[in-house]
C-alpha positions in Angstrom: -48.8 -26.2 8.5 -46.3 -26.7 10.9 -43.2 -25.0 12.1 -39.8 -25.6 14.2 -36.3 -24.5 15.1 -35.3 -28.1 14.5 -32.6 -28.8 11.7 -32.9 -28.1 8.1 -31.7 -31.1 6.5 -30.7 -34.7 9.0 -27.0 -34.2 10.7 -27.4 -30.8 9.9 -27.3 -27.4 12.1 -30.2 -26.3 13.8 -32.2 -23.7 12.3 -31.2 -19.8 12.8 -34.8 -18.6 11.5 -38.3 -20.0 12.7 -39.0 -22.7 9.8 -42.7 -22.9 8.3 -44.1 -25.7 6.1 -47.5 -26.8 4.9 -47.5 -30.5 5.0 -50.5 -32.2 3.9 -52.5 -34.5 5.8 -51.6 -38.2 5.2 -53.8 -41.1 5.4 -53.3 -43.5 8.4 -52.8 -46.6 5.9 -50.4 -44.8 3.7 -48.5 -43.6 7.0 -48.5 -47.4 8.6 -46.9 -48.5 5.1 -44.0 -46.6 5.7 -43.5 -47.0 10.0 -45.4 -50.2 10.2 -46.8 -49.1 13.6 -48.8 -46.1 14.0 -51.8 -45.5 16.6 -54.7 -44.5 14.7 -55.8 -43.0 17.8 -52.7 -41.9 19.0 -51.5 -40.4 16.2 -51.6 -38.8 12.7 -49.2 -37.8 9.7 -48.2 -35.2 7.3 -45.6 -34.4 4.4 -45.7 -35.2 0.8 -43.4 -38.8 1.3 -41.2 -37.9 -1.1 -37.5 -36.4 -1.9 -37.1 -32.8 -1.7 -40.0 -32.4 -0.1 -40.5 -30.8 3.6 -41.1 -32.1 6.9 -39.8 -32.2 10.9 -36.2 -32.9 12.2 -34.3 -33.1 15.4 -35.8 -29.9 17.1 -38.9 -30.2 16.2 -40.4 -32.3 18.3 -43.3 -30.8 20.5 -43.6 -27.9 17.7 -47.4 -27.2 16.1 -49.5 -28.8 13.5 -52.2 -26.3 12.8 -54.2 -26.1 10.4 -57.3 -23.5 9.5 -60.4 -23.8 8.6 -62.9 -21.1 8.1 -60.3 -18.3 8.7 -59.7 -19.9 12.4 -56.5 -21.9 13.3 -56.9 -25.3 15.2 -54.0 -27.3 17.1 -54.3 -30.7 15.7 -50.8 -32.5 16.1 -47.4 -32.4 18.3 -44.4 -33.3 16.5 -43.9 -36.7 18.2 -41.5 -38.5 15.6 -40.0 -39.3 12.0 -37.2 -41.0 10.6 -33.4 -41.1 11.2 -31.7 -38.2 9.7 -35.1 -37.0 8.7 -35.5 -38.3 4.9 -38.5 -36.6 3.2 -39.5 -39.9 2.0 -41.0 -40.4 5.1 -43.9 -38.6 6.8 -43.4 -36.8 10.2 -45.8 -38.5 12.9 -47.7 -35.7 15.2 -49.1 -36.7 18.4 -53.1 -36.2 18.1 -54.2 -33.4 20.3 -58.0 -34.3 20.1 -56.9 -38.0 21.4 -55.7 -36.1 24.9 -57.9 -32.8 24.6 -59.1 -34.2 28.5 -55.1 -34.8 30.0 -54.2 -31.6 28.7 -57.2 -29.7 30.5 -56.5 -31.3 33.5 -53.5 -30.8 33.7 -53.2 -27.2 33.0 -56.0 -26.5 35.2 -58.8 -25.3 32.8 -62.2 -27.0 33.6 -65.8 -25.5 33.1 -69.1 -25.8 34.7 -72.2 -25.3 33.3 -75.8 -25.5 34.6 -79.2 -24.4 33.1 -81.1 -21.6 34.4 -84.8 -21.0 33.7 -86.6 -18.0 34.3 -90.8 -18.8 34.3 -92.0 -15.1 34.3 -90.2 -14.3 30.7 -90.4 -18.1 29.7 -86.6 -18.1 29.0 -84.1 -20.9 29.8 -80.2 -19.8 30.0 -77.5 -22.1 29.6 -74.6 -20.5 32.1 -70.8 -21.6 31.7 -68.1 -20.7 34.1 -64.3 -21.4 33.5 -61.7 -21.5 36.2 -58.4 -21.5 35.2 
């Protein structure tokens, strides 16, 4: 699923209303056949590759790819880039979150320790997490 207030349709206005699409998952071999380069690490696509379908435009970039799985939503892409003028027979390329999970933590300043405490008299061993934001 992903979602933008990028244009509708390429050369087109922008969008008035938050726009919502499911796009499924492509693989990174069908996606390299239609950019020729594509960082399997780096990146990852989505949309059916096919007229008529859906998919990001000018506007989008930087908007979500979520999907969920077990009644939870996960971040998985950025809108990084697609086609001229946005044809549906092309997929929209995300940016891989999981590939810069690290940079991103660093960045915003979210980091965690954790240590292991053990208490002999109860025979118990706690593992403690702290976050600082």
């Amino acid at each position: 699923m992903t979602s933008g207030w990028g244009r509708t349709s390429g050369g087109g206005p922008a969008a008035n209303i938050l726009q919502q699409a499911q796009l499924p998952l492509v693989s990174h071999n069908k996606c390299k056949e239609k950019y020729g380069v594509v960082d399997r690490s780096a990146h990852l696509c989505a949309g059916a590759g096919h007229e008529a379908a859906s998919g990001g435009c000018n506007g989008d970039s930087g908007g979500p790819l979520v999907c969920e799985m077990a009644g939870k939503w996960y971040l998985h892409g950025a809108v990084s880039f697609g086609r001229e003028n946005c044809p549906t027979t092309h997929y929209t390329v995300f940016t891989r979150i999981t590939s810069y999970r690290s940079w991103i933590l660093e960045k915003i300043g979210l980091y965690f320790e954790y240590w292991i405490a053990a208490n002999y008299e109860t025979n118990s061993l706690y593992v403690c997490v702290r976050f600082n934001v």
